[in-house]
N, C-alpha and C positions, 0 to 999 in steps of 0.2 A: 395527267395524274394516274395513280394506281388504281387499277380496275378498270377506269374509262378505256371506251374505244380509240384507235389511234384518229388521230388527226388528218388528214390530206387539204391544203388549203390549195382552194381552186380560185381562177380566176375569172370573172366575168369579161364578157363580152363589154359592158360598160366602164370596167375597169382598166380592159385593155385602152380603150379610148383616151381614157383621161390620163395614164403613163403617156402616150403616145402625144398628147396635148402641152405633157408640162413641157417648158424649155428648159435644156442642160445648161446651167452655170457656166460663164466661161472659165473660172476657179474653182477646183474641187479638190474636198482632202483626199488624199489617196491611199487606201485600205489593202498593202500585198499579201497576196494569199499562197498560201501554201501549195495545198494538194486536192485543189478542189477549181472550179471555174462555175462563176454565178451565171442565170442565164435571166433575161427579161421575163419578169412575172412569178417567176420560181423563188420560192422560201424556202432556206437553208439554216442550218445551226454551225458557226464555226467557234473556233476556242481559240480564244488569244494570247497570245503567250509573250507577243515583245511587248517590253515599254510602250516604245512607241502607238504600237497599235494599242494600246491599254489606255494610253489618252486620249487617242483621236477619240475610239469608239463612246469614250465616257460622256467626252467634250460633245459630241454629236449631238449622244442621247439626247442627253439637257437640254440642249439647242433646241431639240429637236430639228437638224439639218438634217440635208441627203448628205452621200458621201460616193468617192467616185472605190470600185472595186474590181482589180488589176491582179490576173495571175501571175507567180514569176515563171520566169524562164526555167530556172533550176530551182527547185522544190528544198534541195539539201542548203541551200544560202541561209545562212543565220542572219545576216543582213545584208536584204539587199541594196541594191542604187537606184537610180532610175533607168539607167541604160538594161537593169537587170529584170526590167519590168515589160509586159509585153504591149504593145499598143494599143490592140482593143480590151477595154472593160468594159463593166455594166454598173449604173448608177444605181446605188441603194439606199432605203432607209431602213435605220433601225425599229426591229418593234418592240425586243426584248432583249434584256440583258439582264442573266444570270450568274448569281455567285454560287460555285459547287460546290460540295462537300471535301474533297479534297485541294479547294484555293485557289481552283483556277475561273477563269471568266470565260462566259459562252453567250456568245451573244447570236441573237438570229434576226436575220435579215431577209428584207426580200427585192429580188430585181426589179427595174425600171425598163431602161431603155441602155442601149449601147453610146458607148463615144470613146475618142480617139485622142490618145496622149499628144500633145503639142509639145510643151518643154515644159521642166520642174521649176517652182516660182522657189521653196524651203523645202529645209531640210526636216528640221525644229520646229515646235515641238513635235513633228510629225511631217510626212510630205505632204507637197499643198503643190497642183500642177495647176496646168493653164492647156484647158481641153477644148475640143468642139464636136460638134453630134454626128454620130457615124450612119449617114444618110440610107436609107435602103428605097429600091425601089416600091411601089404600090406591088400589094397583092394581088392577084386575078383570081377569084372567087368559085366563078363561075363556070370554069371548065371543065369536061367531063375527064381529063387528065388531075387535073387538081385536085378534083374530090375522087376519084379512085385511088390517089398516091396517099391524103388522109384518111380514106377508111382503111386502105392496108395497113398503115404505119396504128389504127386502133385495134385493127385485130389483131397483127403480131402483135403488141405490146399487151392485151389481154392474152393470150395466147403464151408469152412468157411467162404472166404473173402466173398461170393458172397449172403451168408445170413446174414451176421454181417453189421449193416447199421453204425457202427463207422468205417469199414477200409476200404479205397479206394480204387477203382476196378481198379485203375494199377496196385497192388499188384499181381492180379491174371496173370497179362501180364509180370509180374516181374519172377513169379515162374514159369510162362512156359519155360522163355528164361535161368532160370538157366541148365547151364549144368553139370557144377560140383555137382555129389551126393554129398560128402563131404561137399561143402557148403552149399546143398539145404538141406543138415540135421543141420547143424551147424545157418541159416537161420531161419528154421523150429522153432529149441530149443530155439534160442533165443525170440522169440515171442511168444512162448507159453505163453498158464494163467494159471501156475502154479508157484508153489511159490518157491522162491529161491533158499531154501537147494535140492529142487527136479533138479532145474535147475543145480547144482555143480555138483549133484549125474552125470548128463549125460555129464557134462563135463567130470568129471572123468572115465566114461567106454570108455578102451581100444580098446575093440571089437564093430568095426561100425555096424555093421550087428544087432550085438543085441542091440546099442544105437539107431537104425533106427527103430526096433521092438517096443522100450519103447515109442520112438515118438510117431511113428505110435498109440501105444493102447492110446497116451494122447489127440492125434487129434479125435480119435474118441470116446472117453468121452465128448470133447469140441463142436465135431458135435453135439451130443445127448440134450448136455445142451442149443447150441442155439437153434436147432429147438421145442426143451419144450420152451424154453422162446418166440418164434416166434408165437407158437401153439396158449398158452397161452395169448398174446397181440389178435391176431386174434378170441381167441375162439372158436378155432377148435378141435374136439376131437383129444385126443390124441392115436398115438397107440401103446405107449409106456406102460410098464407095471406101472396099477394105483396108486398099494403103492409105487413104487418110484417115480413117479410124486407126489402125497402127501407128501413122504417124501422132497422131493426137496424143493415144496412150502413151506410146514410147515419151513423148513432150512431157505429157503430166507427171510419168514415173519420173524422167531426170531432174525433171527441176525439183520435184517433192524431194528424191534423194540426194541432191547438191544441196538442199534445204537444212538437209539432218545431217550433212557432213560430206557426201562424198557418196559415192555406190559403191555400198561394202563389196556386193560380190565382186567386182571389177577387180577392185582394191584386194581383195585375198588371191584371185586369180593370177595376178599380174604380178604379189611377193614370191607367188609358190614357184612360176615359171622363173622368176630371176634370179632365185634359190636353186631353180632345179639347172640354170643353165651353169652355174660352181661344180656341180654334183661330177665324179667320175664314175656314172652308172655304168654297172654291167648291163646287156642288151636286155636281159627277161627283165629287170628294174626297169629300162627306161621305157620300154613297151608297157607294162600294168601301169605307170603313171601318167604315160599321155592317154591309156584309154581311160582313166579312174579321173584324170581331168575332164577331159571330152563329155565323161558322165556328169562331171560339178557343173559343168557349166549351162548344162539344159534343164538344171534343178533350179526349182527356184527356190529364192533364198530362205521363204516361210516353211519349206518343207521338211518335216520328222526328221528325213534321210540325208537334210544336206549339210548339219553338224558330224554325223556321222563320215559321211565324205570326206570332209573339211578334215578332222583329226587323221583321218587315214592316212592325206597327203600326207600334212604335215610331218607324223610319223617317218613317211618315204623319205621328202625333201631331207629333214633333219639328223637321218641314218648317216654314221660316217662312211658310205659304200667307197671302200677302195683307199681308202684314206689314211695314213700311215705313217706313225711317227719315226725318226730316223734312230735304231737303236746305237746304243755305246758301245763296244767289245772291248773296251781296255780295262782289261782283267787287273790290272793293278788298278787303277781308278774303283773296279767295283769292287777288290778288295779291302781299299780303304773307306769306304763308305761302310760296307758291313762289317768292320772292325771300331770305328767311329759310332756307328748306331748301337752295335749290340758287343758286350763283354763276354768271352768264354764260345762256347758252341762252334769250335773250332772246326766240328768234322762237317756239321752243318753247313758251314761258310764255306768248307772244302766240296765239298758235293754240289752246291750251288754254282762257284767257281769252274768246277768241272762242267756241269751242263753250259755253260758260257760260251766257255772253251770249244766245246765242240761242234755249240751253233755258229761258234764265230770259223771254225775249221771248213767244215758241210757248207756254209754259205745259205742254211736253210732255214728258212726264218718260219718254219713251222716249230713253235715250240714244247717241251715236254711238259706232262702235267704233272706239279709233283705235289709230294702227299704230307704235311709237318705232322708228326703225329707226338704229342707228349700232354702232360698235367696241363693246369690253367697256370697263366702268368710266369712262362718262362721266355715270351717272346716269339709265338708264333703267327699271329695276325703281324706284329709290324714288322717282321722279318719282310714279309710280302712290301710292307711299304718301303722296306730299305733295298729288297730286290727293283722296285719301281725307278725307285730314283737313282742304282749303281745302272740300269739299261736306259735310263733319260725317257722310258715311255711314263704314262698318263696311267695313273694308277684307280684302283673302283675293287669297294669291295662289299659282297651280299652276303649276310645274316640265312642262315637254313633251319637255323634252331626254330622246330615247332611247327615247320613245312609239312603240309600234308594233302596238298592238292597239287596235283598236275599240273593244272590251267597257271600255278603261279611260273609256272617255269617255263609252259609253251605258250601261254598265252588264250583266250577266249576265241571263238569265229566271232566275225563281226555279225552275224545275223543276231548275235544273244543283246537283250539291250543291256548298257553299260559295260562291251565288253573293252577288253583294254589287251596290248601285248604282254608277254609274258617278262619276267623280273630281268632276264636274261638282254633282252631284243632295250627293254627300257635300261637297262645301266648301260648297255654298251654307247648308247644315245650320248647318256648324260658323259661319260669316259672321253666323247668326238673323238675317237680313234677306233680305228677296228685292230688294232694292235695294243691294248693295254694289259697288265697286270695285274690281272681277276681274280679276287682274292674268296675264296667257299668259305665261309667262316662256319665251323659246327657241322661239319659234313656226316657228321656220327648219328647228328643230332635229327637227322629226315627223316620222316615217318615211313615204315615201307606199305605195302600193298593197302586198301583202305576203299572205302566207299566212293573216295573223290579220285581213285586210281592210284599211281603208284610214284610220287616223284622221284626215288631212286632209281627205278626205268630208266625214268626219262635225262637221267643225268648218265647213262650210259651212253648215250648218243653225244650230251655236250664234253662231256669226256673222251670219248674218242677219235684222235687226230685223222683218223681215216674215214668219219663220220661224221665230223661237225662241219667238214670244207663245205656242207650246205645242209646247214640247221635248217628246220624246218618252225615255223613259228607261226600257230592256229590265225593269228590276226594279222602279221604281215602277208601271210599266203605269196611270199619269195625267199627262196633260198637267201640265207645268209653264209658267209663264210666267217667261221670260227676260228680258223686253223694255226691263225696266227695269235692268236690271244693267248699269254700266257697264263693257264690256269694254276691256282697255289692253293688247295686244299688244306683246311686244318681240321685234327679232331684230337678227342683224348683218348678215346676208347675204340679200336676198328672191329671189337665182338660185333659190334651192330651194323656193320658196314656190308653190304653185300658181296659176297667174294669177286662179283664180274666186275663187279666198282673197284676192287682192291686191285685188280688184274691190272686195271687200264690206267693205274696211277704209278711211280715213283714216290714210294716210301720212305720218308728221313723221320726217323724216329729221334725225339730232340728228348735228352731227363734230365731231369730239375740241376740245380746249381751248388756246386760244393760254400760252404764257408764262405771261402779267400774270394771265392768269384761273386758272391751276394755282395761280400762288402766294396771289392772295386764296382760292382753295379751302382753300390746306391751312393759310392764318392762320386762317381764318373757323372750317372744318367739320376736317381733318382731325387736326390738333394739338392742338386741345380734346379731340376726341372719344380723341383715344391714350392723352392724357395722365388724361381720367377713368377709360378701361377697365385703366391701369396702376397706380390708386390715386395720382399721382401729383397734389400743390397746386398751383394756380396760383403761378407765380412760382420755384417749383424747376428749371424746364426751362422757356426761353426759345429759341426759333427767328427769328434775324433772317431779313430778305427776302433778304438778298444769298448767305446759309447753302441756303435752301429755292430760288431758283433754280440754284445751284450742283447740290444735288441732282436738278434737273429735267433739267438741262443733261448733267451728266457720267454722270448714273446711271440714270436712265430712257428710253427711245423707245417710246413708247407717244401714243393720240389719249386716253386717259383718264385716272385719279388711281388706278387700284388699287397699278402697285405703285410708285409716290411711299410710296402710305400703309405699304406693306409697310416700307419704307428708314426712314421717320419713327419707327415703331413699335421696329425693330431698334435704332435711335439712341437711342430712349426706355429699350428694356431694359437696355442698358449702362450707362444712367446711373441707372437704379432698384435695379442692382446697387451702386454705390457709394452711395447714398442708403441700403439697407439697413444694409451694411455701415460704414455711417458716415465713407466717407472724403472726404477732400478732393477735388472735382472742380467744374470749369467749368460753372457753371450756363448758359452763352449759350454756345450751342454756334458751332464756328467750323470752320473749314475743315481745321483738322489734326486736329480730332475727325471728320469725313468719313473723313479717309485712313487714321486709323486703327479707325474702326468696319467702314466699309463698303466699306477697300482703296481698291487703284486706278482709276481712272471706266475703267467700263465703254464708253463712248462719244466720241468728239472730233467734233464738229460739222462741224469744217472741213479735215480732212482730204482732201486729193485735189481740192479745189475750185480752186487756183491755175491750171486750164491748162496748165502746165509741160510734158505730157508726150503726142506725138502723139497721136491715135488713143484717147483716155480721153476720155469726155463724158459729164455727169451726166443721168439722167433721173428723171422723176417715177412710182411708181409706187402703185398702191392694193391694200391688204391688209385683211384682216377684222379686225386690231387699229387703224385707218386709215391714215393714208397715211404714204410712206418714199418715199425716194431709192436709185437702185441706178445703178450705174458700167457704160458701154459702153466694153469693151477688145478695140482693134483690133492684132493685131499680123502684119508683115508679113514674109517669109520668100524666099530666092529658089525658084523652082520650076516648075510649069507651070500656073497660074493657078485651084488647087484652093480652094474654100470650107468649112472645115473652122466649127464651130459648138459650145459646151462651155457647161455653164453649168447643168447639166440644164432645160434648154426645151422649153417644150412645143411643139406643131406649128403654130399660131397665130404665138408669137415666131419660129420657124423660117422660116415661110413670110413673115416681116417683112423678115427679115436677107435671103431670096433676094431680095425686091422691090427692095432698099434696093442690091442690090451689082450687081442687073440693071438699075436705074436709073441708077447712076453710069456703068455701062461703056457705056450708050447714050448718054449726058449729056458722055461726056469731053472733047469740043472744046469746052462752053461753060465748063470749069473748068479749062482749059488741059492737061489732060491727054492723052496720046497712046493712043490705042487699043490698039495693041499691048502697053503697059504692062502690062495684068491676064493675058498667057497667060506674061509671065513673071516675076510674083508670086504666089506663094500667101499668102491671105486666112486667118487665125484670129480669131473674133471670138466672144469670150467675155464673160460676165455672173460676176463675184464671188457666194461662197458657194453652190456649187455643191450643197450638200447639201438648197436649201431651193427647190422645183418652183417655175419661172417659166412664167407662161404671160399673153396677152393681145396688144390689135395698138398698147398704146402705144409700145412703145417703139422707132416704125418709125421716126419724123425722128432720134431718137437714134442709131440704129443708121448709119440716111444720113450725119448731122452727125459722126462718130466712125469715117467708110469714108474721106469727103472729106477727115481732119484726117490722117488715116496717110500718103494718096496726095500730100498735098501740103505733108506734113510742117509744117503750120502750126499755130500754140497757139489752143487754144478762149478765148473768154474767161472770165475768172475769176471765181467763182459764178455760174457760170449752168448752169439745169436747163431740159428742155425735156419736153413729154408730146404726142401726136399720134400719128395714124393715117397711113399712105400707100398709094399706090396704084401702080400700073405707070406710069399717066399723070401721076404727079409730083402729086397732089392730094394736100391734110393735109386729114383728117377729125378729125371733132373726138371725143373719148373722154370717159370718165364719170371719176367720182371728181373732179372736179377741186380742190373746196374741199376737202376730205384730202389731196390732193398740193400744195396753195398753204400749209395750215397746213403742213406736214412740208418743204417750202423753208421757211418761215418759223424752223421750230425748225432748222433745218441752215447759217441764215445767207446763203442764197439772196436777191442779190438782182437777178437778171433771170431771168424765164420766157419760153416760147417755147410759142406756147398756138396750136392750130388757130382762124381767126378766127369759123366758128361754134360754138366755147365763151364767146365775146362775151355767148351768152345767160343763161351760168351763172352769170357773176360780176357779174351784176346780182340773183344772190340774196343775196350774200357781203357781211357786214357788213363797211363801210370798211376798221376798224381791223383784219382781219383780214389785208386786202391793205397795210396801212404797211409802208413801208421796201421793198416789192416794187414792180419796175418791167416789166410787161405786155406783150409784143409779139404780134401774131396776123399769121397768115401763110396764104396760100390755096393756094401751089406749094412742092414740096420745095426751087428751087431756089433761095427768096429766103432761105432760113435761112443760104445760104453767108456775106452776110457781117454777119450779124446774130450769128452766134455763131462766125466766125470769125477770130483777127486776120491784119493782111496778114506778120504777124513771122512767122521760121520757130524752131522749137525750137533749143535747142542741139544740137548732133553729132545733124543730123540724114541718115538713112536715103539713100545715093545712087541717088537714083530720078529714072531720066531715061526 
């Protein structure tokens, strides 16, 4: 019961007598036992679980008969035979039988005497044999051999209970008060830890004397084993001989760890080496791995450092060192892939084609690093993926946008915890080639010098073909070789790009898309691709040309296709809503589907272009989406000749507008103007959208051309944009950007520009068709733009300025 003391049922001396006295049945039911073996005089508790034995032991009870109790030979038999039973048992009666809590029956019994299977009589309802008494010889009492063999066999066994902190120390008050040798050996056996067929073995020896000897040597292996295990908890030397305490531990560790699966460390040593025998390491790699092994394996597995380890390998194993995919050089092959993939960007494809060409020439598979530089969404991240797949290598590309530590790019030492290799060493992993097509995405976009260091630095060294052949990487702490990975650089802006950075790239400057080429874009590439991502078949949504320029036209200003595709997409959803829903709706979409998907156009091309209005004159301007048109508004005021300036401008444009109205008012006899004019006019000369920061020195002839047109109240002529630099001396220099401000005239309907005449040299980069329908003027003085974009008409109700 709960609380009470445990029980230990002992056997008298009187009781051994009278077992000894009954005579064994020559029929007895037969009770097979599992994983236990009954011993004369010994009470045990077993749980029953077959049928069969669920009746004997019921039938017994009641009876109140003995019963004969037989270990089997193999413990795992669900049923056994007779042949499967071992010869000697021990006759029992039951004292108690118990019904559990979870349904099962426990009954406990205690031994008699032994006897010896003859042959099975039934089967049914239970076995019932035909036995006879397994005869022993008499005890000899008295000798001083006999009683020194049972006081050992009490003292080791006190001796056990009293270091063993599972068995309770009435045991020890138990084995002193036995007095029956006989039982205190039968006692003894049955509680030993050893294993079953051992325990039968001692059932079955005849002679006590030498079953008391087998004891005894078992007790005193079992002393040996707790006090190692005792030693061992304490950490006290042992004084036991040290190879077999090694052997012991080494024993307990494998079978504990074949218990829970397997010995992991073995198990990770033995993937890494059949990993590392694939590897085509260079010799400083395969030296730091068999010594960085050598080190895993004297670690043990609980320690801080040997996760640590573990990942490092792996790292090594997992590197593609020397590994190398077989490039493609058929230039026509890569030509149609980058003609396939991407519409227009002909020089681009041509440039590209050319580096091909000349690795496939050289034989040198060191490749160049090249640089795509233009607006967002004209195709210069997947350019890199169509270069991947026109070379058949394994393409990987990494994000820099917002980069501003070092360690992302060389990597942590392992001494820091959690430290990890840098972004570089980890894609090229994931790429499994040391030959892929590595795509910088936002290379504009890296923070430079800073607290965490500098990662543009350190992209000097993976940037350089004569420097990366062994990158240095803080966590792998071995050269890597780079050399062959082709790097593809993107950015919008290279202002922020470090000039050693610019040096050590190949620059292909890509600008935005004419018209004709948006719209084979978005028949070709981007109406396929909506209409698959939308679930939606061929032929349920059709996109005429005159649909998709409309949308270029009214809905977009942008140098690239991103959000065309956004507008196509939104067009598509609406109408995969009526396709769901099953209703009737316009398969070819048309123009009243625009206004009503995507409202009123955002945009009018030709807005404010007529001339009409003094002092308004269109200029050319470049932005990091590319190029746009912005309006010079001159407005004139009576007063005392004050220069007021709005538009939020920076100090560049500012310092324009002063040149621009300091030039005119020293210029005014040769534009027929009177001197005195400007001290009693005040000047306001503003730039539309004032929310959005203007800064740069093109827009100084505009600002001149738009001073001249107020003072002399004359109309500019009609689409026309102009871009240039000026000077105090009346000189136009020439500015950047210009093929992004000749496309952005071109989408605006522009057709005369006013271009400084050394930008003559830039539009001999600019394919033809980019300049149709545009008509060119270059001019070297501010003052020859007067009547190049001025007419000799005057506005209506114009300004009385005398």
């Amino acid at each position: 019961m709960e609380g009470e003391t445990e029980f230990i049922p002992l056997l008298s001396q009187e009781d051994e007598e009278l077992f000894n006295a009954e005579k064994v049945p020559d029929i007895l039911s037969i009770l097979p036992l599992r994983n236990t073996v009954l011993f004369p005089g010994v009470v045990i508790p077993i749980t029953v679980g077959r049928d069969k034995s669920i009746r004997l032991i019921k039938d017994s009870y009641r009876k109140k008969s003995i019963i004969g109790v037989v270990a089997q030979k193999d413990s795992e038999m669900e049923e056994p035979e007779f042949e499967d039973l071992n010869n000697i048992g021990t006759v029992a009666s039951i004292i108690k039988i118990l019904q559990m809590p979870d349904g099962s029956t426990t009954a406990i019994i205690q031994g008699k005497k032994r006897f010896r299977l003859v042959e099975m009589v039934q089967n049914e309802p239970f076995f019932t044999a035909r036995v006879e008494q397994f005869d022993r010889p008499g005890v000899s009492r008295n000798t001083k051999e006999f009683n020194a063999l049972i006081s050992s066999l009490k003292d080791l066994s006190i001796q056990i209970i009293k270091l063993s902190p599972n068995i309770p120390s009435e045991a020890a008050f138990a084995i002193q008060n036995i007095e029956s040798p006989v039982f205190l050996v039968n006692f003894v056996s049955s509680n030993l830890n050893i294993e079953i067929k051992e325990k039968q073995k001692l059932l079955e020896i005849s002679d006590f004397q030498e079953r008391s000897r087998i004891v005894l040597a078992a007790l005193s292996r079992e002393l040996q084993v707790i006090k190692l295990k005792n030693q061992i908890q304490d950490k006290v030397k042992s004084d036991l001989d040290k190879q077999q305490r090694d052997f012991l531990l080494h024993q307990q560790l494998k079978t504990i760890q074949e218990e829970l699966g397997g010995i992991p460390g073995d198990l990770e040593i033995k993937t890494l080496r059949e990993k590392a025998l694939k590897k085509k390491w260079p010799d400083p790699a395969r030296e730091v791995f068999e010594r960085e092994l050598a080190k895993l394996q004297r670690m043990h597995i609980q320690a801080a450092e040997y996760s640590v380890q573990l990942n490092y390998l792996d790292l090594l194993v997992d590197l593609p060192w020397n590994e190398y995919t077989k490039d493609n050089f058929e230039l026509s092959r890569a030509q149609g892939i980058l003609d396939e993939d991407h519409y227009g960007l002909e020089l681009v494809k041509e440039r590209i084609i050319e580096y091909l060409a000349v690795i496939k020439l050289k034989n040198d598979l060191r490749s160049p690093i090249l640089c795509l530089v233009g607006p967002p969404g004209v195709g210069k991240t997947s350019l890199g993926k169509s270069i991947a797949r026109a070379l058949s290598r394994n393409y990987i590309r990494m994000s820099l946008g917002g980069m501003r530590d070092e360690a992302e790019l060389r990597g942590h030492r392992k001494t820091y915890v959690g430290a990890m290799p840098g972004r570089i060493i980890q894609n090229i992993k994931k790429a499994r080639s040391s030959n892929p097509v590595f795509v910088l995405d936002e290379i504009d976009k890296v923070s430079g010098a800073n607290i965490s260091g500098d990662p543009q630095a350190a992209l000097l060294e993976i940037l350089d073909p004569e420097q990366n052949v062994a990158f240095h990487d803080n966590y792998l702490e071995v050269d890597f070789d780079l050399s062959r990975v082709m790097f593809i650089a993107t950015a919008n802006n290279l202002s922020t790009v470090h000039p050693a950075l610019i040096d050590r790239m190949e620059v292909i400057e890509i600008s935005g898309y004419l018209v004709e080429e948006k719209v084979e874009i978005a028949r070709r590439h981007l109406v396929p691709k909506q209409l698959a991502e939308h679930g939606v078949k061929k032929g349920q949504i059709s996109f005429p040309r005159p649909v998709i320029e409309k949308i270029i036209g009214d809905y977009t200003r942008e140098a690239g296709v991103r959000r065309l595709e956004k507008h196509i997409a939104k067009i598509i959803r609406k109408k995969v809503k009526s396709i769901v829903e099953k209703e009737d709706f316009n398969r070819r979409i048309n123009t009243e589907d625009l206004h009503a998907i995507l409202k009123a156009p955002l945009y009018k091309y030709d807005h404010d272009l007529g001339g009409e209005t003094a002092g308004v004159v269109t200029g050319l301007a470049w932005t990091a989406t590319g190029g746009d048109i912005l309006f010079i508004e001159v407005s004139l005021s009576h007063g005392k000749g004050q220069l007021t300036l709005t538009g939020n401008l920076g100090d560049v444009m500012k310092e324009s507008a002063t040149i621009a109205f300091e030039y005119l008012k020293s210029h005014a006899v040769f534009l027929g103007l009177k001197p005195d004019l400007f001290r009693r006019w005040n000047v306001h000369i503003h730039v539309p959208e004032g929310a959005t920061p203007k800064d740069g020195p093109s827009a100084g002839i505009t600002m001149f051309t738009a001073l001249v047109s107020a003072f002399t109240q004359q109309k500019v002529r009609p689409r026309l944009a102009m871009t240039g630099e000026i000077t105090l001396r009346g000189k136009v220099l020439p500015v950047g950007g210009i093929k992004e401000k000749l496309l952005a005239a071109r989408r605006y309907g522009i057709r005369e520009v006013i271009l400084s005449s050394d930008n003559l040299k830039d539009i001999d980069d600019i394919r033809p068709e980019y300049l149709k329908g545009l008509h060119l003027h270059y001019i070297d003085r501010m003052i020859d733009i007067v009547p190049l974009a001025l007419q000799k008409v005057r506005v209506r109700d114009p300004l009385p300025i005398e």
